[in-house]
C-alpha distance (Angstrom), angle and dihedral (degrees) to the residues before:
residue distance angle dihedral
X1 . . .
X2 3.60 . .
X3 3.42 134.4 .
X4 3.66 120.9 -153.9
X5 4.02 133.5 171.4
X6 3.86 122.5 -149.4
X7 3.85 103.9 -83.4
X8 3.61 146.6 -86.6
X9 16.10 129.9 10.9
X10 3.56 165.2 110.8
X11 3.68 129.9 -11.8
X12 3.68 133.8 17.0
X13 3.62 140.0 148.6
X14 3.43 150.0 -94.5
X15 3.86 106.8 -145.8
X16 3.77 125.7 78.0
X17 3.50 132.1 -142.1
X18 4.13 103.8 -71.0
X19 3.82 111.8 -107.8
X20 3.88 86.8 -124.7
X21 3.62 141.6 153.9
X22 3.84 116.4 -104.6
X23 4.27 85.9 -100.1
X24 3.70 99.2 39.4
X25 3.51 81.3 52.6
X26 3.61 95.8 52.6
X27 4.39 84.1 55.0
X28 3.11 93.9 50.0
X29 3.74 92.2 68.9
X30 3.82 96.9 -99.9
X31 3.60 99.6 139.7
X32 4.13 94.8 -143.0
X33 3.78 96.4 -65.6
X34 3.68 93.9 124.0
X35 4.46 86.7 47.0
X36 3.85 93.1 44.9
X37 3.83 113.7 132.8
X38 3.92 119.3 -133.6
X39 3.71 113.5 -119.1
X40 3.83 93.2 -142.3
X41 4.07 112.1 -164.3
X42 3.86 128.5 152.3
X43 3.78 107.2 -65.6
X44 4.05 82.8 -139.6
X45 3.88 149.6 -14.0
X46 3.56 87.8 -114.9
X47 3.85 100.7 46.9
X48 3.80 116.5 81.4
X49 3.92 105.8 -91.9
X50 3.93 94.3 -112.2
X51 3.80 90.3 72.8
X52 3.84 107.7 83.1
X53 3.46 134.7 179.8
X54 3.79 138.8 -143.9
X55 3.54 144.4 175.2
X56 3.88 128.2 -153.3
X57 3.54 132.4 174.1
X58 3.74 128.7 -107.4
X59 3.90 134.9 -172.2
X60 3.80 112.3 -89.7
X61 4.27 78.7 -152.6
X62 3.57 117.9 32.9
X63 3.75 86.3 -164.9
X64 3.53 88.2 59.5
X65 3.71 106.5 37.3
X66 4.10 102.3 166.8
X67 3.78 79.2 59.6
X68 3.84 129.6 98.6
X69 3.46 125.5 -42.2
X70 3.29 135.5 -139.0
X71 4.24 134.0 -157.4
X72 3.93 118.0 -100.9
X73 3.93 115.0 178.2
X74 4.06 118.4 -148.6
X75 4.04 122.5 173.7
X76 3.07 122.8 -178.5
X77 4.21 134.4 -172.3
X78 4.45 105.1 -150.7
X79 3.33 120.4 -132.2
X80 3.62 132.7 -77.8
X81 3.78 107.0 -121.8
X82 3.93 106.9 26.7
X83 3.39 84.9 -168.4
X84 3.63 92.1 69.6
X85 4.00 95.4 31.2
X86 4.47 102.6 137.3
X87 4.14 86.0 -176.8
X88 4.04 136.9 -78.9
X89 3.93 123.7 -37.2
X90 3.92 106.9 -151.6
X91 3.92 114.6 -156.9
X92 3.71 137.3 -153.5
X93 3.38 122.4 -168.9
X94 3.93 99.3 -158.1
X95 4.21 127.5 -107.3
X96 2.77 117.9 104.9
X97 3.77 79.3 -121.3
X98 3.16 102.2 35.4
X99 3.98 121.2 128.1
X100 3.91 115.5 -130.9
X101 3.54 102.7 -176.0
X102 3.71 104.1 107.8
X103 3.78 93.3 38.7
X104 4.02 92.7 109.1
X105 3.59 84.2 66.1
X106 3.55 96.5 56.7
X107 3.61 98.0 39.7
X108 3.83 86.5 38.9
X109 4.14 91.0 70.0
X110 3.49 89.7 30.4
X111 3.97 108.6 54.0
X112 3.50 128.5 80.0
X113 3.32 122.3 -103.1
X114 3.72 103.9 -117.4
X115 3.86 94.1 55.8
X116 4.01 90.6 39.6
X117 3.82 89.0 60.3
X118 3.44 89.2 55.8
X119 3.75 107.0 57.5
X120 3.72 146.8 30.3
X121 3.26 112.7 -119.8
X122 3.29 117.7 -138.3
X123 4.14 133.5 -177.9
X124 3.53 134.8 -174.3
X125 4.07 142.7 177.8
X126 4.24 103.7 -113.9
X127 3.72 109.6 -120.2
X128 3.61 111.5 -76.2
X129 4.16 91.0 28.9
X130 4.11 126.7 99.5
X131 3.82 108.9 -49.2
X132 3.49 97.6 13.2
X133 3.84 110.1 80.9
X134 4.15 96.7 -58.2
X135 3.63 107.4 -138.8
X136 4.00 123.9 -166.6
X137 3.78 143.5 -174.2
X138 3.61 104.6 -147.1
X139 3.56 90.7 -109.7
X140 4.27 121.7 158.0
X141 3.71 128.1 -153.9
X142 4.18 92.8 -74.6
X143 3.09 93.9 40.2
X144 3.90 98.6 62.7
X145 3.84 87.5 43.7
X146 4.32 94.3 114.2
X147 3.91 97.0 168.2
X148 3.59 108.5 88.2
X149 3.67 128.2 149.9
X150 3.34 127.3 -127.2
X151 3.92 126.4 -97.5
X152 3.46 138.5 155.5
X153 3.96 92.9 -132.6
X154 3.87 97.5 41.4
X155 3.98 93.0 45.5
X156 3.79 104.0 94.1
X157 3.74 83.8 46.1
X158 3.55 90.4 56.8
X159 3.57 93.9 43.4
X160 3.89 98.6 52.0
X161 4.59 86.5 49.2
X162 4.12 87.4 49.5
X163 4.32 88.1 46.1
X164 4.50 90.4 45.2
X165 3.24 90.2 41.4
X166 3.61 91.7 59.9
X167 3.26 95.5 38.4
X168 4.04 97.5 47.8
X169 3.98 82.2 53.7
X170 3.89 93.3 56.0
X171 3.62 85.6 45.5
X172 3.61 104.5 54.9
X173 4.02 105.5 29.3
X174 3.81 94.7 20.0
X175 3.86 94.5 140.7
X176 3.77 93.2 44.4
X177 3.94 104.5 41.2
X178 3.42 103.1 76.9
X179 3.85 95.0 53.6
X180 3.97 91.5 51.5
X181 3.62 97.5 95.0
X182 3.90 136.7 119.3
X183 3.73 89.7 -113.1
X184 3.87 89.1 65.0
X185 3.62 87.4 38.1
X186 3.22 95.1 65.2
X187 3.71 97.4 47.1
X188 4.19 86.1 51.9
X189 3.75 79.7 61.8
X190 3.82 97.0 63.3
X191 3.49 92.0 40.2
X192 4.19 79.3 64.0
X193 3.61 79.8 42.9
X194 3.32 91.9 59.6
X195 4.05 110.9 39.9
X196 3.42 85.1 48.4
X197 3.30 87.1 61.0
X198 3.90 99.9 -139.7
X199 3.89 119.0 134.2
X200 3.82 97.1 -137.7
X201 4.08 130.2 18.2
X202 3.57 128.4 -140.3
X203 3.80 118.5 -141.6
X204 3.47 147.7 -151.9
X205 3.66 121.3 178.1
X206 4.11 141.4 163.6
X207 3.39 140.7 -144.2
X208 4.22 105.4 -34.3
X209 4.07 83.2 13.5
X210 3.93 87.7 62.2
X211 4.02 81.2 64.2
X212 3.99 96.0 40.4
X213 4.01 83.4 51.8
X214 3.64 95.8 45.1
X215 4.50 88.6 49.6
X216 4.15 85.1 47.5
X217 3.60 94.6 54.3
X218 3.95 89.8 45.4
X219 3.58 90.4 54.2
X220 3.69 109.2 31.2
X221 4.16 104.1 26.5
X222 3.51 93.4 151.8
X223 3.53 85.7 55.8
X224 3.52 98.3 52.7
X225 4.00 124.9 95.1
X226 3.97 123.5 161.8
X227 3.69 112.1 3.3
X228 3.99 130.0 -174.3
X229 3.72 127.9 178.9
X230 3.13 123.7 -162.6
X231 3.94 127.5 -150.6
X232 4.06 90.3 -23.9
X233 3.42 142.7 -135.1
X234 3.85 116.8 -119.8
X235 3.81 102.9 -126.0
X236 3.76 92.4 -157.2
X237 4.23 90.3 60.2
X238 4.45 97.4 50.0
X239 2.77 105.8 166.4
X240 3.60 123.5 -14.3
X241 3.88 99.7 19.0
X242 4.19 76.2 64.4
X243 3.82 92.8 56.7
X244 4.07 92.0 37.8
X245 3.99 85.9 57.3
X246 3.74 89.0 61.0
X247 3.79 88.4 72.7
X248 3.75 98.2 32.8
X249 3.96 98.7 53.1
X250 3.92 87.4 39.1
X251 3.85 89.3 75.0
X252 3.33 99.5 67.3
X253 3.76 88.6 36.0
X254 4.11 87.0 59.6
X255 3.69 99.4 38.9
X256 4.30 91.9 56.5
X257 3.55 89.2 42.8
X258 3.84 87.4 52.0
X259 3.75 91.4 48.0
X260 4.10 90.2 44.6
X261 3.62 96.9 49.6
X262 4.26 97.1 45.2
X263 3.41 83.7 48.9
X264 4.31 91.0 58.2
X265 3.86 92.0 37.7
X266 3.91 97.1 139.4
X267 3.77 82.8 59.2
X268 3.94 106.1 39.7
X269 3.74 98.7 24.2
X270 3.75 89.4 -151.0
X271 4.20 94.4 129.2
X272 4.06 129.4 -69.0
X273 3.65 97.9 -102.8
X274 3.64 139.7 41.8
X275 3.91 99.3 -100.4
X276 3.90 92.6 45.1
X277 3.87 85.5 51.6
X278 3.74 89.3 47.1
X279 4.05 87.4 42.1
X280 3.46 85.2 60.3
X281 3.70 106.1 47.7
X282 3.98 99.0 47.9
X283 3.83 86.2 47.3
X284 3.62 88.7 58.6
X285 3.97 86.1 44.2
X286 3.79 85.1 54.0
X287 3.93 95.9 41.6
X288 3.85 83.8 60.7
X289 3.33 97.4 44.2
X290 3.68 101.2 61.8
X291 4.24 85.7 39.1
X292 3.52 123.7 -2.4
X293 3.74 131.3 -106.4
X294 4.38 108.7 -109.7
X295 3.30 102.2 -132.1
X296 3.70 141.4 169.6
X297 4.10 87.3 -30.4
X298 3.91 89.3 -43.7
X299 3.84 147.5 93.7
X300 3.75 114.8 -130.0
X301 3.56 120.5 -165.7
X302 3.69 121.9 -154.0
X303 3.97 88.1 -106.7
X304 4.25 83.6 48.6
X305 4.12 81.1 56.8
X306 3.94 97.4 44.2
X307 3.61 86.5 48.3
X308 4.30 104.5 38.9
X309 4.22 87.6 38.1
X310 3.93 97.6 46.6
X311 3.63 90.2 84.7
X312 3.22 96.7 41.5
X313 3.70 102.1 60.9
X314 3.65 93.7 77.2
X315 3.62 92.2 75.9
X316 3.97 99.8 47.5
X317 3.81 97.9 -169.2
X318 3.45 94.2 54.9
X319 4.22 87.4 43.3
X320 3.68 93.1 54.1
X321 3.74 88.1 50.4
X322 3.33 91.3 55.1
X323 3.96 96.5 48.8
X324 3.32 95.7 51.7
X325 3.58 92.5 55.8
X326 4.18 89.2 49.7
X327 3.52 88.3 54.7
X328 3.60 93.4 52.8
X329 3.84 94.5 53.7
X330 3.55 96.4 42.7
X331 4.00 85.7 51.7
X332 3.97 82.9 54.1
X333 3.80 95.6 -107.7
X334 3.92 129.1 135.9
X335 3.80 116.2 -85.8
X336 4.00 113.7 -160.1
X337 3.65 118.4 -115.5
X338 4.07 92.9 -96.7
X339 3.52 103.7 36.2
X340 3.75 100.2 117.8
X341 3.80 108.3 39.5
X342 3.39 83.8 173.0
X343 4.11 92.1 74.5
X344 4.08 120.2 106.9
X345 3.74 115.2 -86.0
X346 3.72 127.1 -164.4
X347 3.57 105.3 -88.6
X348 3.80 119.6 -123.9
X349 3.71 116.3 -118.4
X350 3.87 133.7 -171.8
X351 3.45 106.4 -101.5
X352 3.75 89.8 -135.0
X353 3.67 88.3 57.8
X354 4.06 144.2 67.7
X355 3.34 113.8 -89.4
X356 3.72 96.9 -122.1
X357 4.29 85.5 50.3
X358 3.46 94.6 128.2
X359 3.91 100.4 47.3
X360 4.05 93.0 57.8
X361 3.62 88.5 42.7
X362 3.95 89.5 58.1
X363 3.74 94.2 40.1
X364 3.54 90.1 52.0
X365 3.92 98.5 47.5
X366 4.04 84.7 39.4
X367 3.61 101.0 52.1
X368 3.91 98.4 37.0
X369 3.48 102.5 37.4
X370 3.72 90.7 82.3
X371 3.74 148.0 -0.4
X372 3.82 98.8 -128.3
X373 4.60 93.5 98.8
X374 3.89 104.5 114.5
X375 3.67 105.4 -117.1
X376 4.17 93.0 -145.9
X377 3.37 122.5 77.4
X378 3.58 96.2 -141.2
X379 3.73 95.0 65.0
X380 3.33 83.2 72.3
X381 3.73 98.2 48.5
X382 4.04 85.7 55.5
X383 3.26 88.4 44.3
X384 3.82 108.7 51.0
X385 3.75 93.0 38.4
X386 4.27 83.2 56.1
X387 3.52 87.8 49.0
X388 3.94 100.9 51.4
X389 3.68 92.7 55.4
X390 3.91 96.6 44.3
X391 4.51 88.5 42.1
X392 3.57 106.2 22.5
X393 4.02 89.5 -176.9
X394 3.45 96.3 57.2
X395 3.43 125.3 -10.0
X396 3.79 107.5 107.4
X397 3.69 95.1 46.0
X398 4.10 82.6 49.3
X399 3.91 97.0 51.1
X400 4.08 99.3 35.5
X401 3.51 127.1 118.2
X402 4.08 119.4 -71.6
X403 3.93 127.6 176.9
X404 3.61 94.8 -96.8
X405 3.56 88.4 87.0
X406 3.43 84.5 68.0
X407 3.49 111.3 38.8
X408 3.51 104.2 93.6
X409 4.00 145.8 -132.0
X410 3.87 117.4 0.1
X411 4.02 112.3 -154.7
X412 3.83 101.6 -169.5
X413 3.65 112.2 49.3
X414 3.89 124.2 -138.2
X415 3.69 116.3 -74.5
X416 3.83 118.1 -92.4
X417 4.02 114.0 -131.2
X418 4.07 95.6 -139.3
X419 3.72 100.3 124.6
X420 3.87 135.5 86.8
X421 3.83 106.9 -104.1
X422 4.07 111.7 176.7
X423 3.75 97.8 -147.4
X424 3.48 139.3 136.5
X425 3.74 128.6 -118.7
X426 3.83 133.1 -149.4
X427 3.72 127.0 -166.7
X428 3.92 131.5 158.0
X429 3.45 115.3 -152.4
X430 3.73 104.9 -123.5
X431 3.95 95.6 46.8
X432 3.42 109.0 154.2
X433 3.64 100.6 -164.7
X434 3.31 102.1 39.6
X435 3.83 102.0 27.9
X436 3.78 115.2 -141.5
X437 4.27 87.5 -108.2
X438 3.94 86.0 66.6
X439 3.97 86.8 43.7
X440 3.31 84.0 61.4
X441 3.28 105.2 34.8
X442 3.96 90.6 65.9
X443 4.12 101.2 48.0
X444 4.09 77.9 50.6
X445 3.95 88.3 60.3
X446 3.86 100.2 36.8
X447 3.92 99.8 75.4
X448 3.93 113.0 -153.9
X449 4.55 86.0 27.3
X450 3.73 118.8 131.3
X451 3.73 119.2 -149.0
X452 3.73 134.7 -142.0
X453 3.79 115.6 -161.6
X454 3.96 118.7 -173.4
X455 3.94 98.0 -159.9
X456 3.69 111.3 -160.9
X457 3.72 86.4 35.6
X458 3.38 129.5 135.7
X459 3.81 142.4 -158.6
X460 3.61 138.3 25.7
X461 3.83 113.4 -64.4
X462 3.45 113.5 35.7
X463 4.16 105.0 -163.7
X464 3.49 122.3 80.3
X465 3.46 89.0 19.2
X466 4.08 112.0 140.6
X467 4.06 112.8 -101.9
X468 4.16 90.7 2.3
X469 4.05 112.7 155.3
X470 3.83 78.0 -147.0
X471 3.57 101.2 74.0
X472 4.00 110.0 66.9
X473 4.06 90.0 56.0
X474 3.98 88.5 48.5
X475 3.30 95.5 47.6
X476 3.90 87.9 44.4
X477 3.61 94.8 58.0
X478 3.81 97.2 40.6
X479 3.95 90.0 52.2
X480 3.88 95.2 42.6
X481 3.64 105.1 19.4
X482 3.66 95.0 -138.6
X483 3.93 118.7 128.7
X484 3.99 119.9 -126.9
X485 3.56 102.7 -96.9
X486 4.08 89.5 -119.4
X487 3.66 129.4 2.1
X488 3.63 119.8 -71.7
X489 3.91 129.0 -139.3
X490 3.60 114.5 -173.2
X491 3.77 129.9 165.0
X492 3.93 131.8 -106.9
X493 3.79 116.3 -153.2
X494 4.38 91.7 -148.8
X495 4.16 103.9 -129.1
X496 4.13 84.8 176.1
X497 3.93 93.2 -105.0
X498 3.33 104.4 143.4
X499 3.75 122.2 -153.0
X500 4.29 120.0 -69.7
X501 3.99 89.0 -128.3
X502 3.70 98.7 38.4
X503 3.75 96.9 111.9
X504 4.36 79.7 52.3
X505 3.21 86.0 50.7
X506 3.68 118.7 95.7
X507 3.77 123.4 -168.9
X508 4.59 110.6 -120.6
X509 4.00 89.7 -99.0
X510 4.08 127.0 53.0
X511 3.94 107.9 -89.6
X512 4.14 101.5 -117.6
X513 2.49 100.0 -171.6
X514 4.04 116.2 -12.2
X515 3.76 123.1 45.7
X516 3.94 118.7 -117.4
């Protein structure tokens, strides 16, 4: 049922959709956008018949409103008791690029009863995504492939793919790019707000939708009701600061797994303290770099291991696993079929939409989201060679060149974090995606946010997840409304259950070429 895009621009503006009435609206030259009435239907023959589907139209240009139009798709599944129905929860599933309109029906088997009586859930593909007026760049398989490490011979190579990627973009969806942003997200939101006809929204939103949540209760707070966000986005680090924390939080990542596994060396065999275990590793890195490591039908280089282990790390069991398998292939002995989940697999795709969907989509949102991408290219030579010497794992990959550098002008600037936004925030501490520094980073910006932090826990996505200390106060406030009266840090004893919606789960940045 789902539909996924391969994960992870000029002008905008600086006016939000008006707080209005349905008729002020209307005379305000908002030709009946905000009044529009959802053509519900079943989303498909195969889905249960409570999940409908709709799609409404929103400006391309909020500036311009009578203007064209463009397609966003919502579905939504009611709620179970009417009787005890508080309003809608809208849900983001993260990206940016990543589709959200079967999320109902993964929350809708995962939620607990008490909080799905409350709401309406309701899902939708961002502007740009799926359903909603798919844009592309024209981009193949290489060409989507982001994370590449830093070296002085490949680096006019990388260079010239980060400047035609750019400029395949502004070639293909030219008249849509610069209107895919978060910003305009977030107004398409209270559109759905508003043809739903519900005075505030309730939200829950992942990864890159703990940032979309955090710009919609900026812009709309009056709008705003219960609000959870889930392993967040540090405002202060869009978009490259949330690439750069990659290497950064996969230090401390390495250096416990490197302590975990010495400490279980009759079972891995990887060394009996953390610098023989480390030993071992970066000689397999350097193994593959001088001839790569056959491997479940592919050739890893050591820079292809940095890159496909660095998330991996955070959960050391599943890390040591995944060694000891390398070290059997690059000793010439049979792997087994899954022994590095960590490997590319084909990305999933709406089938309504290009297949490199979710890459534009995150180029777009990453490039004109804000104005902070250096425009010379050797910034990021200083800057990736800085970064492999302080985060040998993953710090040039982290800090080398992208095509933001060349995408061009940016109207509407990023969106401050000065007001009060009542929202809760939800952060395990071994999040490799969103490292627990960016966790924090966003319940620092969000004045008058609570935040929930599972320590001990792993993965990204921290609610819903089996066994999680996180749940009970989430499902608290989403049944009650009512904030914890300070923030709460519990502990999570990891069993290895990973989170129901982590394959709906997207990582903030497109996944070239492993999946988050």
């Amino acid at each position: 049922m789902r539909r996924y895009a391969p994960l992870l621009a000029a002008g905008l503006f600086a006016t939000t959709i008006p707080a209005l009435a349905p008729a002020q609206a209307q005379a305000a030259g908002a030709p009946g956008y905000l009044t529009q009435k959802p053509a519900w239907h079943r989303c498909d023959s195969h889905a249960p018949a409570a999940y409908q589907c709709a799609t409404i139209k929103v400006p391309l240009d909020y500036r311009h409103p009578e203007g064209r139009k463009i397609d966003l798709a919502i579905s939504r599944l009611k709620s179970s008791n009417p009787a005890k129905r508080h309003g809608v929860l809208l849900l983001n599933p993260g990206g940016p690029g990543g589709s959200g309109l079967d999320l109902p029906l993964f929350l809708g088997d995962a939620l607990p009863k008490k909080v799905k009586e409350q709401y309406d859930l309701v899902g939708f593909d961002p502007r740009g995504v799926g359903r909603s007026t798919p844009i592309s760049c024209g981009l193949n398989d290489a060409e989507q492939r982001w994370d590449r490490p830093y070296k002085r011979e490949t680096f006019a190579r990388d260079t010239a793919w980060a400047k035609s990627v750019a400029a395949k973009c502004r070639a293909t969806s030219g008249d849509l790019l610069p209107y895919i942003t978060t910003r305009n997200t977030a107004r398409d939101m209270d559109v759905v707000r508003s043809v739903l006809r519900e005075r505030t929204i309730s939200y829950l939103g992942y990864s890159y939708g703990t940032y979309l949540g955090a710009v919609y209760a900026q812009m709309f707070p009056t709008r705003t009701d219960r609000v959870v966000l889930d392993s967040a986005v540090d405002p202060a680090r869009i978009w490259r600061g949330m690439i750069q924390v990659w290497a950064s939080g996969a230090e401390p990542a390495y250096d416990r797994w490197a302590k975990w596994t010495a400490a279980r060396n009759r079972t891995y065999k990887l060394g009996s303290t953390p610098a023989a275990v480390s030993k071992t590793f970066y000689g397999l890195v350097a193994q593959a770099n001088r001839k790569p490591i056959p491997i479940q039908g592919q050739k890893l280089t050591g820079d292809d291991i940095r890159s496909y282990l660095r998330g991996a790390f955070f959960s050391p069991k599943s890390a040591a696993e995944a060694v000891v398998e390398l070290k059997k292939a690059a000793a010439g002995q049979h792997v087994g079929a899954a022994a590095l989940p960590m490997l590319p697999t084909p990305a999933r795709t709406a089938a309504e939409a290009p297949a490199d969907n979710g890459t534009a989509v995150f180029w777009a949102v990453a490039c004109g989201d804000t104005r902070s991408w250096p425009k010379d290219p050797a910034q990021y030579r200083r800057d990736a060679l800085r970064d492999k010497a302080r985060y040998p794992l993953y710090g040039d990959i982290a800090s080398n060149i992208l095509p933001c550098a060349f995408w061009g002008k940016n109207i509407e600037a990023e969106t401050p974090m000065t007001g009060t936004a009542k929202v809760l925030t939800v952060q395990n501490e071994w999040d490799s995606q969103t490292p627990l520094a960016s966790g924090k980073g966003l319940h620092r910006a969000l004045k008058g946010s609570k935040m929930v932090l599972a320590l001990g826990g792993e993965g990204h996505g921290v609610y819903l997840t089996p066994g999680s200390c996180a749940n009970a106060p989430i499902d608290a406030y989403l049944t009650t409304g009512k904030l914890p009266k300070a923030d709460i840090t519990c502990r999570t004893t990891s069993s290895g259950q990973r989170n129901p919606l982590s394959g709906a789960v997207p990582g903030p940045f497109p996944a070239a070429p492993n999946r988050f």
